[in-house]
TORKOL-4160 file (C-alpha; in steps of 0.2 Angstrom, whole numbers, padded with zeros to 4 digits, m for minus):
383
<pt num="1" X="0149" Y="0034" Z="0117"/>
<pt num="2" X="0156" Y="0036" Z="0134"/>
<pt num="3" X="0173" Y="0027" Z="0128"/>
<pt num="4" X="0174" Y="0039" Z="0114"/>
<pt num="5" X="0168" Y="0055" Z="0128"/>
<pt num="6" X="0185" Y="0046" Z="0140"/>
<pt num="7" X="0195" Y="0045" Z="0125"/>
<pt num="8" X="0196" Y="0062" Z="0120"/>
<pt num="9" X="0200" Y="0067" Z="0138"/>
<pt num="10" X="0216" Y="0058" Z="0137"/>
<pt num="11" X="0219" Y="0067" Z="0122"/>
<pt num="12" X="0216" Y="0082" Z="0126"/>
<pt num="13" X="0225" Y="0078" Z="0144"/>
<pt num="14" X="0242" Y="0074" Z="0137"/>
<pt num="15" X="0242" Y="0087" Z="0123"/>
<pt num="16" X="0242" Y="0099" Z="0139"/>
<pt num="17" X="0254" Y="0091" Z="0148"/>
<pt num="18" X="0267" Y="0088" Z="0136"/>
<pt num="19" X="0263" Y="0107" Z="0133"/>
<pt num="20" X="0266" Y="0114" Z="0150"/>
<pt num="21" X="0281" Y="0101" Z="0148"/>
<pt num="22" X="0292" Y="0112" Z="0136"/>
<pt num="23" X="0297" Y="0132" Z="0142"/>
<pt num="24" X="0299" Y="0140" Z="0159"/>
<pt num="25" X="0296" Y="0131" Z="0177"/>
<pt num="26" X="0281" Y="0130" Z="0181"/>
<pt num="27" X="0276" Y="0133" Z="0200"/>
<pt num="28" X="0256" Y="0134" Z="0197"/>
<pt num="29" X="0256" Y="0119" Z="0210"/>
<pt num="30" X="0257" Y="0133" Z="0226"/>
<pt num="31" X="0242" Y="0140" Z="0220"/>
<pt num="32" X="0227" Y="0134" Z="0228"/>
<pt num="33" X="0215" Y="0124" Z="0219"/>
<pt num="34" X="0198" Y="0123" Z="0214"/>
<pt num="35" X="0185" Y="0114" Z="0224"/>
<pt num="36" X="0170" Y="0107" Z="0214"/>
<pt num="37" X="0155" Y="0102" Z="0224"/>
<pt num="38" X="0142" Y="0089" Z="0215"/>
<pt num="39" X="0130" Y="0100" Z="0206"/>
<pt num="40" X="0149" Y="0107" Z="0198"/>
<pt num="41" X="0158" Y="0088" Z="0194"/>
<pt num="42" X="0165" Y="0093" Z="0176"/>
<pt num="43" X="0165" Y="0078" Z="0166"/>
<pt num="44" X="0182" Y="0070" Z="0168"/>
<pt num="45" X="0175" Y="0069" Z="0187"/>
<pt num="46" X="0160" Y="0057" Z="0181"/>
<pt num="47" X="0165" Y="0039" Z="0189"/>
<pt num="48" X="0163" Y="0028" Z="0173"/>
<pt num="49" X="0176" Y="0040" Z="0165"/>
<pt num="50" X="0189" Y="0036" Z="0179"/>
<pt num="51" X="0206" Y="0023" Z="0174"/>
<pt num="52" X="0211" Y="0024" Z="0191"/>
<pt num="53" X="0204" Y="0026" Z="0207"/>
<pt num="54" X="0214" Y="0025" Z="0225"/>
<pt num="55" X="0224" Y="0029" Z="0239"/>
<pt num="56" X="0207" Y="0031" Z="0254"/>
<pt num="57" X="0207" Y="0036" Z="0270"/>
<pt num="58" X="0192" Y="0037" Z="0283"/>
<pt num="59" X="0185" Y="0046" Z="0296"/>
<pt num="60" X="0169" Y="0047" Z="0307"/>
<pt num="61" X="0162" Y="0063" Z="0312"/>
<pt num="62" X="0154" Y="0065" Z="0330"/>
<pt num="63" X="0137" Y="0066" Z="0323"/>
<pt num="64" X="0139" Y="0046" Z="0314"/>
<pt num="65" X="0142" Y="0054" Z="0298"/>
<pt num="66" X="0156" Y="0042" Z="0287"/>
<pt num="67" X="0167" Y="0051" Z="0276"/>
<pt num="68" X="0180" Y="0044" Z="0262"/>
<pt num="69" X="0191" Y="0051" Z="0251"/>
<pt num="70" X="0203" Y="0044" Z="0238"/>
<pt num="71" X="0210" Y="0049" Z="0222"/>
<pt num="72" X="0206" Y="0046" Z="0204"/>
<pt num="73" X="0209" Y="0051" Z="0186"/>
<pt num="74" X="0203" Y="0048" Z="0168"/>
<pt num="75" X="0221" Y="0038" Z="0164"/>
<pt num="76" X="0226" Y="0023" Z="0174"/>
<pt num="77" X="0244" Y="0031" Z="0181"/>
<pt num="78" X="0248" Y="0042" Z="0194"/>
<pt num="79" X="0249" Y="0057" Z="0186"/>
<pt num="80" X="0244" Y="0077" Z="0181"/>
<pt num="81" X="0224" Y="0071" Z="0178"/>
<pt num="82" X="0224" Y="0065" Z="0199"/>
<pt num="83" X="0212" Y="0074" Z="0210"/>
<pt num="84" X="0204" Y="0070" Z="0226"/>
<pt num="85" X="0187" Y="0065" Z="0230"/>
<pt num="86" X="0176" Y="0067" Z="0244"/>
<pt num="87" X="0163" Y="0054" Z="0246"/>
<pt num="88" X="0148" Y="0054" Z="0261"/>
<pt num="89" X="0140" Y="0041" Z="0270"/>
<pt num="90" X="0123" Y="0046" Z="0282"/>
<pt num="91" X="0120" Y="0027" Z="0286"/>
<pt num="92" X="0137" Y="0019" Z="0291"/>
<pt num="93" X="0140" Y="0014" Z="0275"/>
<pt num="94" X="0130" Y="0007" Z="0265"/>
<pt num="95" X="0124" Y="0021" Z="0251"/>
<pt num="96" X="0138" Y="0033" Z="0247"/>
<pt num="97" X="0136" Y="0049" Z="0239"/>
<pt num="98" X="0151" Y="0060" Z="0230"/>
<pt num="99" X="0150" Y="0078" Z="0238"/>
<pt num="100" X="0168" Y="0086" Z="0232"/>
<pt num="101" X="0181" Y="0087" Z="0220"/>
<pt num="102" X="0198" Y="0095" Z="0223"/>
<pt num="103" X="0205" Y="0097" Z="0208"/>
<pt num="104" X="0219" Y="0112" Z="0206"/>
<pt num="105" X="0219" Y="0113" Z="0186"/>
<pt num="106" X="0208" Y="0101" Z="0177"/>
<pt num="107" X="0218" Y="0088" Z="0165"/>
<pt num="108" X="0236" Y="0096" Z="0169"/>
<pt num="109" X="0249" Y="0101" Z="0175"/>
<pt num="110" X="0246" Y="0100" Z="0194"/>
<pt num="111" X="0241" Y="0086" Z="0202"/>
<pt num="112" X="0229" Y="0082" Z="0219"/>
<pt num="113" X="0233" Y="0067" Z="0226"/>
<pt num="114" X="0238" Y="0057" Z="0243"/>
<pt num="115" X="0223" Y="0064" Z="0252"/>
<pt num="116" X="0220" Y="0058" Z="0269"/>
<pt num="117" X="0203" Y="0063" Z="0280"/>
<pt num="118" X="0203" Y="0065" Z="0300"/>
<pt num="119" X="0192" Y="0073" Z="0314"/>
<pt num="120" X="0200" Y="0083" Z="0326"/>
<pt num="121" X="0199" Y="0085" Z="0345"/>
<pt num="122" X="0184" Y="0098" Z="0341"/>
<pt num="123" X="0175" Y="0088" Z="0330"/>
<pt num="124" X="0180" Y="0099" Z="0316"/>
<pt num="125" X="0184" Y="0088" Z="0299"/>
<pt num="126" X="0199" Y="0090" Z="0291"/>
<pt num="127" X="0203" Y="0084" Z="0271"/>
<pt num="128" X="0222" Y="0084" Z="0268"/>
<pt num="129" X="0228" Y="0080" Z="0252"/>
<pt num="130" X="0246" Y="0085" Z="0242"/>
<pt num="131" X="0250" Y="0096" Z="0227"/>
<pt num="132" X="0262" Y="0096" Z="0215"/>
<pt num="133" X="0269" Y="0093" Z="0196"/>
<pt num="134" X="0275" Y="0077" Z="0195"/>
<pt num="135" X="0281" Y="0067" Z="0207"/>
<pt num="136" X="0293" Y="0075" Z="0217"/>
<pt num="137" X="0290" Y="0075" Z="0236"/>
<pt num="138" X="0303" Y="0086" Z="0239"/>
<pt num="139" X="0291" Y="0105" Z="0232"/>
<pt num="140" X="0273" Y="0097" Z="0234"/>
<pt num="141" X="0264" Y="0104" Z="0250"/>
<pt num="142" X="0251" Y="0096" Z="0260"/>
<pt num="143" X="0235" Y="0106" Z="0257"/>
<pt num="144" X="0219" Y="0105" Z="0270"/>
<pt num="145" X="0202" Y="0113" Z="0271"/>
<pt num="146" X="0192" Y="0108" Z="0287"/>
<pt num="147" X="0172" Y="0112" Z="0291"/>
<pt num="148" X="0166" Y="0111" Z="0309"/>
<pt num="149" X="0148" Y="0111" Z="0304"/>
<pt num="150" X="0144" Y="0095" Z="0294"/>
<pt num="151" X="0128" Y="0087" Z="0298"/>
<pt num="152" X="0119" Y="0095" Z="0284"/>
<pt num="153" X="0120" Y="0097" Z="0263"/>
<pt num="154" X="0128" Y="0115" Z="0264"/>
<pt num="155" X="0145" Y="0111" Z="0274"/>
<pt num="156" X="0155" Y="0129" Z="0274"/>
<pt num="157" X="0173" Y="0122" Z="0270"/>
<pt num="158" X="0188" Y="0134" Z="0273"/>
<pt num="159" X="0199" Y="0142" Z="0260"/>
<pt num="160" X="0213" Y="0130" Z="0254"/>
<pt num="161" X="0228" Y="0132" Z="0262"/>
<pt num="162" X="0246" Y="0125" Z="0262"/>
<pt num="163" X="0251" Y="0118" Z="0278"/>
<pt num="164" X="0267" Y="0112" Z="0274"/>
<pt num="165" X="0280" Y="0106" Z="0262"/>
<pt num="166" X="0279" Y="0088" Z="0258"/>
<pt num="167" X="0267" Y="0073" Z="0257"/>
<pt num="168" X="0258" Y="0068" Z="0272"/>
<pt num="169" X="0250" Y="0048" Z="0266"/>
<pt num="170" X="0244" Y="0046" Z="0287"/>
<pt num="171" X="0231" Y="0051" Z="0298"/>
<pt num="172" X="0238" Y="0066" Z="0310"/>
<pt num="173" X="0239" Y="0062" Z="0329"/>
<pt num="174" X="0236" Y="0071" Z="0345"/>
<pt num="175" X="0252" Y="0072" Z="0359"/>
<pt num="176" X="0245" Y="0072" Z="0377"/>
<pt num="177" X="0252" Y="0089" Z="0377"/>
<pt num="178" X="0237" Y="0091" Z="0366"/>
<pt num="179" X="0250" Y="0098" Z="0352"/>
<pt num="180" X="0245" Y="0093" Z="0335"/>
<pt num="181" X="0256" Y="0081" Z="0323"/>
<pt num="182" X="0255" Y="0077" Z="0303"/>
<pt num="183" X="0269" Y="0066" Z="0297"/>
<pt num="184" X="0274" Y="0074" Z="0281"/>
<pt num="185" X="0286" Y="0067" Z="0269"/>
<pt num="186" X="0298" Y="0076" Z="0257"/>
<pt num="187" X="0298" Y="0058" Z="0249"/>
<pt num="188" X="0316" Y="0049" Z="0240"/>
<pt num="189" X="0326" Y="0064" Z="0236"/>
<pt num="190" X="0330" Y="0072" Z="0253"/>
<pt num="191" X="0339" Y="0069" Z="0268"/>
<pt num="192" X="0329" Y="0067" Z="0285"/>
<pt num="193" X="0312" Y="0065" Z="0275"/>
<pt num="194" X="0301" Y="0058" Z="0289"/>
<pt num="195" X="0296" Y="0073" Z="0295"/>
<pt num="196" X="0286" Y="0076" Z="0310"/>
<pt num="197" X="0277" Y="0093" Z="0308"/>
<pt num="198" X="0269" Y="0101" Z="0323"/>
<pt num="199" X="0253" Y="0112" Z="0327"/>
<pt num="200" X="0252" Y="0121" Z="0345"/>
<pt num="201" X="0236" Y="0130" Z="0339"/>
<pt num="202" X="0224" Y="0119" Z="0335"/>
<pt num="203" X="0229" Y="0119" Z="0317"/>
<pt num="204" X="0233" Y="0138" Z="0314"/>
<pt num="205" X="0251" Y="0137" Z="0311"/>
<pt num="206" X="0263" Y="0121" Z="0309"/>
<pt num="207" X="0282" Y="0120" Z="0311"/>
<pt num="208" X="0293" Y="0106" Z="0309"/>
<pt num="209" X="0300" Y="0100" Z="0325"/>
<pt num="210" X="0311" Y="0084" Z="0319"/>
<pt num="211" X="0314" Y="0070" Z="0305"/>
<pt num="212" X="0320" Y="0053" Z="0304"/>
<pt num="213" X="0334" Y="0050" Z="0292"/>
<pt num="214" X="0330" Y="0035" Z="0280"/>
<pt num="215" X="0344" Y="0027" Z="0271"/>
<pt num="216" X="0346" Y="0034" Z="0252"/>
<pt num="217" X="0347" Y="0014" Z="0249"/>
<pt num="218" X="0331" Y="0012" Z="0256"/>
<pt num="219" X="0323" Y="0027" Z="0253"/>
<pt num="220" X="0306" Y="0024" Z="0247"/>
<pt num="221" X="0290" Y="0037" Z="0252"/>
<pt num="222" X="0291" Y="0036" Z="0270"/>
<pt num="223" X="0273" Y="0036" Z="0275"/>
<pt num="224" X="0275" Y="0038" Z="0291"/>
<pt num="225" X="0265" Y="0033" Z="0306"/>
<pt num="226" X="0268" Y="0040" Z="0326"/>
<pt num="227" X="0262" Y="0034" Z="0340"/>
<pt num="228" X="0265" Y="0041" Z="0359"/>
<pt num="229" X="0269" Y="0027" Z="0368"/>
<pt num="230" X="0262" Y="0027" Z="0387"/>
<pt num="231" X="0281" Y="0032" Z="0396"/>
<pt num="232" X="0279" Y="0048" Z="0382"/>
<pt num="233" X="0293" Y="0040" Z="0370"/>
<pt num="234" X="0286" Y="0042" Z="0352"/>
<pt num="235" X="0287" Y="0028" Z="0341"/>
<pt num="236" X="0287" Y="0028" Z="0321"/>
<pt num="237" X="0286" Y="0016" Z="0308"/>
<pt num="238" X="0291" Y="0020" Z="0293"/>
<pt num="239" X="0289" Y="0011" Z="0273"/>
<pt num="240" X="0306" Y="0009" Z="0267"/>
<pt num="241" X="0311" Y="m0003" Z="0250"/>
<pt num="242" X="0315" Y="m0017" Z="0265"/>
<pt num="243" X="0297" Y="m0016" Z="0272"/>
<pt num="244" X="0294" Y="m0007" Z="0290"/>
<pt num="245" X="0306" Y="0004" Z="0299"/>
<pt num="246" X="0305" Y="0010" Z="0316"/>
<pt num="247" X="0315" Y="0025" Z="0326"/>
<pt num="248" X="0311" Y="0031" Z="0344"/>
<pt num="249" X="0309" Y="0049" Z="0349"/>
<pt num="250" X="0314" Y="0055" Z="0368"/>
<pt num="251" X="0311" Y="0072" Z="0367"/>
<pt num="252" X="0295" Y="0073" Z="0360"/>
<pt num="253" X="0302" Y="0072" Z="0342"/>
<pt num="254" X="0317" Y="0083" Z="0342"/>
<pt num="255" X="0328" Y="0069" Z="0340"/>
<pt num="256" X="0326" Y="0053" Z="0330"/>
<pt num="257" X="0336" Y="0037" Z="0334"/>
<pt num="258" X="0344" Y="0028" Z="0319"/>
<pt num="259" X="0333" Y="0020" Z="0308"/>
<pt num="260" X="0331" Y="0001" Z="0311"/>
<pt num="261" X="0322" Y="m0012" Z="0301"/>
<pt num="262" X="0307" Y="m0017" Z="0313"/>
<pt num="263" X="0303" Y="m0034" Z="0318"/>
<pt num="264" X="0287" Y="m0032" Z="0305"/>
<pt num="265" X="0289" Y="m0043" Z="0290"/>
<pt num="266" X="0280" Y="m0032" Z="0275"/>
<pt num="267" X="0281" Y="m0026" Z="0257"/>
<pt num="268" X="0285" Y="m0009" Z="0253"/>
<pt num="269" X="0267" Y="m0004" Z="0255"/>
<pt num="270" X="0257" Y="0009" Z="0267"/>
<pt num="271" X="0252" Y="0000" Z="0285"/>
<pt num="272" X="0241" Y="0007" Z="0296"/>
<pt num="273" X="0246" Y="0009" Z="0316"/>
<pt num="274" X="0234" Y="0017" Z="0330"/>
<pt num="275" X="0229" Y="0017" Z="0346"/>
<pt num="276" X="0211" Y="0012" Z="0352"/>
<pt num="277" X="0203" Y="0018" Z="0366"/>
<pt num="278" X="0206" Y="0004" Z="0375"/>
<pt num="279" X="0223" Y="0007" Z="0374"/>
<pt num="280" X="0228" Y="m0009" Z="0365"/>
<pt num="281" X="0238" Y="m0002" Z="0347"/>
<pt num="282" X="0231" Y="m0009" Z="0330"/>
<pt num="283" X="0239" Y="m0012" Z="0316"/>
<pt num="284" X="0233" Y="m0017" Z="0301"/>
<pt num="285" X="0248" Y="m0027" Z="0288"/>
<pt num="286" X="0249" Y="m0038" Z="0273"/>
<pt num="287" X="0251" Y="m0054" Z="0279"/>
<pt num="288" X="0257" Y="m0062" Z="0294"/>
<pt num="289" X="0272" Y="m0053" Z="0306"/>
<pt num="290" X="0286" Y="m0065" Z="0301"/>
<pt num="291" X="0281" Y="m0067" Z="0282"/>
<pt num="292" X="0281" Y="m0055" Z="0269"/>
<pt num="293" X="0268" Y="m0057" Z="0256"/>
<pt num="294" X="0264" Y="m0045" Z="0241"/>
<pt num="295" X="0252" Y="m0033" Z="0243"/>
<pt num="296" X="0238" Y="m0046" Z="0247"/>
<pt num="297" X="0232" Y="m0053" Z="0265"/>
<pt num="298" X="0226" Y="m0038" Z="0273"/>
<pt num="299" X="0225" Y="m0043" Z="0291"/>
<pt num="300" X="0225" Y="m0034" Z="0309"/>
<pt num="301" X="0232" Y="m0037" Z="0323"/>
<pt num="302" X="0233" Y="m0030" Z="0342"/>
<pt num="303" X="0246" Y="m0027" Z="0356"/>
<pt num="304" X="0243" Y="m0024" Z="0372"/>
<pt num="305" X="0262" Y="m0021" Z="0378"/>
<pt num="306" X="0265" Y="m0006" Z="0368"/>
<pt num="307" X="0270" Y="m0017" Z="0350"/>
<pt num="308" X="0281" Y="m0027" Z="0360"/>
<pt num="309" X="0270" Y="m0042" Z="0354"/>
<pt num="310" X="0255" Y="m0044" Z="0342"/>
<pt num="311" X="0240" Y="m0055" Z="0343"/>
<pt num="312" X="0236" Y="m0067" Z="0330"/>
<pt num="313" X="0231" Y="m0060" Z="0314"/>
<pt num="314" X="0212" Y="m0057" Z="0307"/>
<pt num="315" X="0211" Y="m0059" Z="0291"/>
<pt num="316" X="0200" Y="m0043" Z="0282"/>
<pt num="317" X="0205" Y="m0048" Z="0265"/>
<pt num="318" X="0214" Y="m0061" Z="0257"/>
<pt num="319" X="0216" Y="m0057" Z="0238"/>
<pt num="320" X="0232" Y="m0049" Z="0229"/>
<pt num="321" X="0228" Y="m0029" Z="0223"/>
<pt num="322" X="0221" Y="m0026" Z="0241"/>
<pt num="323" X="0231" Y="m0011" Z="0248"/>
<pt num="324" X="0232" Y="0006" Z="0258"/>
<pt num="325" X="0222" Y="0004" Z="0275"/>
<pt num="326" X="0217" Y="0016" Z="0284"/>
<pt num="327" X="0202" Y="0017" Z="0296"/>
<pt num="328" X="0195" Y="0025" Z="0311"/>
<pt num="329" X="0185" Y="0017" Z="0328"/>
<pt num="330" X="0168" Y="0025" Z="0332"/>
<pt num="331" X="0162" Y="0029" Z="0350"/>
<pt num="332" X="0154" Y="0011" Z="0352"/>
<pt num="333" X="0171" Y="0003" Z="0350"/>
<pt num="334" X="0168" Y="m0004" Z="0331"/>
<pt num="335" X="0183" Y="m0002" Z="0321"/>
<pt num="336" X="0181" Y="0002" Z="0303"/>
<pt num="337" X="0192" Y="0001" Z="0289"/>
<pt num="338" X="0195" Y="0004" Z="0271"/>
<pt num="339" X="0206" Y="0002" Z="0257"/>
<pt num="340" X="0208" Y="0000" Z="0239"/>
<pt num="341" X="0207" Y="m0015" Z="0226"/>
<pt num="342" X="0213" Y="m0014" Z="0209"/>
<pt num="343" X="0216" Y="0002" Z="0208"/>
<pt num="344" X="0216" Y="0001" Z="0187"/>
<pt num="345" X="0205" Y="m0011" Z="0184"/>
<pt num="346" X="0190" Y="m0014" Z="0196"/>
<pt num="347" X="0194" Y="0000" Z="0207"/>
<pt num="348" X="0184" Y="m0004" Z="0222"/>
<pt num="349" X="0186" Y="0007" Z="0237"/>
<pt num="350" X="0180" Y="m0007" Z="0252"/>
<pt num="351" X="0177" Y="m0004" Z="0270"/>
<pt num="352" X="0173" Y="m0017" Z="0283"/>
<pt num="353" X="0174" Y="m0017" Z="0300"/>
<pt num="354" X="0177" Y="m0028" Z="0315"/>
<pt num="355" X="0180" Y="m0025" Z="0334"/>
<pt num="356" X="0193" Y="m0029" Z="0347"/>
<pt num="357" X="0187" Y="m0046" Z="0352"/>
<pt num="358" X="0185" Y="m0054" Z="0333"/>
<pt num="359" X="0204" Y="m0052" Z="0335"/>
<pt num="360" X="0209" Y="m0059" Z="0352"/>
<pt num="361" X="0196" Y="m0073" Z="0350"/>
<pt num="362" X="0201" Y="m0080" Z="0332"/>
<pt num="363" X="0210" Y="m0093" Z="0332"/>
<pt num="364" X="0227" Y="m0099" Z="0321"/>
<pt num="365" X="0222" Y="m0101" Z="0303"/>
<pt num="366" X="0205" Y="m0099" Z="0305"/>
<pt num="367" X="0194" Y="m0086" Z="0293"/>
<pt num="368" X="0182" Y="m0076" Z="0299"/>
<pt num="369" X="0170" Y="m0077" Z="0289"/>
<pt num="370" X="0158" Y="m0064" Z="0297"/>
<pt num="371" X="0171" Y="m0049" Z="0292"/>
<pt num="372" X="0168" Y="m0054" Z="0273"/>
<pt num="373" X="0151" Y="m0052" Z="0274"/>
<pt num="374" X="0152" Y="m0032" Z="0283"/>
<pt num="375" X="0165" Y="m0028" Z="0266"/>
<pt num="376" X="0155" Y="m0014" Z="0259"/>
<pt num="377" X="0158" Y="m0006" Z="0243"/>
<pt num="378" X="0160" Y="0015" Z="0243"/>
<pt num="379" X="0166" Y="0015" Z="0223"/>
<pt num="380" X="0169" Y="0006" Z="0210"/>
<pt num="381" X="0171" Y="0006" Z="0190"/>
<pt num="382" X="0154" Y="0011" Z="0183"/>
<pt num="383" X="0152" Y="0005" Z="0164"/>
């Protein structure tokens, strides 16, 4: 019955789409979308009618509450069924409960997806995601509502609104200026797509301040990271078709140096990159630093000379369709993370978490095995 119920989703999915598909442009992607809270999930929302689930992000609110947020749909592509999820956790992770849907227009045309979670210098929680028909980069915006007061079932969330153009696929960062910066991306089509978008206001209003210019012949989706780096240069990596690229900033990211391939073996795959409050930078990889794997051996590793040189790697998982890290540390140091695996078949959404010293401490090709057993599950497919 429920394959029959999923069946006629699609159906009825790509009859609208290929629809939508003949006539005038559409631009029903700038309006803001609808935001479904549990006792509102429409049916395509239901878990065990999803063929693709994806793409997380993670963040920790001051008051120990885990949030997660991916995208799904009821066909296994990327494409017009995507909208985002907002999942809660009040027990660091082990029972999850679905709370929102962002989801501009049911099975088509427009499309929620890329979404990324973060808690700003306030302690207010920000969801990002992007919107658009299709997949060009270049007219999808990056949409946000935030809610200060989350520590209880009936969180006030603000009115959608569109930030910027692009896609932003990475957590925003704070300067030491205490400006606010979200790397958006207007994605393969566009000169100077790694864009660094800037807030002065705590999030009221954003303007772009400078770009990198990526290669068109390795032009992939950018996905972006920034750090500041402790003299005030600003470092960014970058996913190009090579792996990892890398362009420093001197004046607080007017100006970009050329893009250079980074010393960071890597498929062309989202990374995560961070500092912790130690002041050591994490950043989680596939596979080693001189060897690049597919999109399998997830493992982190730490620097504490500004990225000049990494620790050994810990290994957080080894098996190929393990992909998109992303993660936050809470105020007792632990450092959790999450990402996706098998995205059209399984579609777990996994966390685990680890701490500083697990890394400095492991030893060459040695396993922890102790990071295996913290791997939590936050979603999976449901039969």
């Amino acid at each position: 019955m429920k394959s029959n119920k999923a069946l006629k989703l699609v159906f009825i999915s790509l009859f609208l789409y290929f629809s939508n598909a003949v006539g005038q442009e559409d631009r029903s992607f700038i309006k803001a979308p609808k935001i479904f809270g549990p006792s509102a999930f429409q049916e395509h929302h239901q878990i065990e009618n999803r063929a693709f689930t994806g793409i997380p992000s993670l963040a920790i609110t001051p008051d120990g509450t885990f949030w997660s947020v991916w995208y799904a749909g009821i066909t296994p592509e990327e494409d017009q069924n995507n909208y985002v999820v907002l999942s809660r956790s009040d027990n660091k992770g082990k029972h999850w409960q679905e709370v929102l849907v962002v989801d501009p227009d049911g099975p088509g045309p427009v499309r929620a997806f890329d979404p990324e979670i973060w808690v700003d210098p306030e302690g207010k929680l920000w969801v990002f995601w992007a919107q658009t028909i299709g997949m060009d980069g270049t007219e999808a915006g990056v949409w946000a509502i935030n809610a200060s007061e989350v520590g209880n079932e009936s969180i006030q969330w603000s009115t959608p609104r569109r930030l910027t153009d692009g896609i932003m696929m990475c957590k925003p960062m704070v300067l030491s200026s205490g400006e606010w910066v979200i790397p958006a991306s207007t994605w393969r089509l566009t000169d100077n797509s790694a864009r660094m978008v800037v807030s002065e206001d705590q999030g009221s209003t954003w303007h772009l301040r400078g770009a990198v210019q990526v290669p068109e012949e390795f032009r992939a989706y950018d996905e972006h990271m920034i750090v500041e780096k402790m003299d005030g240069d600003l470092w960014m990596l970058v996913r190009t078709n090579y792996g990892i690229g890398e362009s420093i900033s001197q004046d607080r990211g007017k100006t970009w140096s050329e893009l250079e391939p980074a010393m960071l073996a890597h498929p062309s795959a989202r990374f995560f990159l961070r500092r912790l409050t130690s002041g050591n930078l994490l950043l989680v990889k596939h596979g080693p630093l001189t060897i690049r794997t597919g999109r399998s051996h997830l493992m982190a590793f730490l620097s504490d000379n500004e990225g000049k040189t990494w620790s050994r790697g810990l290994l957080l998982d080894e098996r190929p369709g393990v992909s998109y890290p992303d993660g936050q540390q809470d105020g007792d140091g632990e450092i959790y993370m999450i990402y996706d695996y098998d995205r059209r078949g399984e579609q777990k959404i996994l966390m685990t978490s680890f701490h500083e010293g697990d890394i400095w401490h492991n030893q060459a090709d040695q396993k922890l095995f102790e990071v295996f057993q913290n791997r939590m599950v936050i979603s999976e497919k449901q039969e």
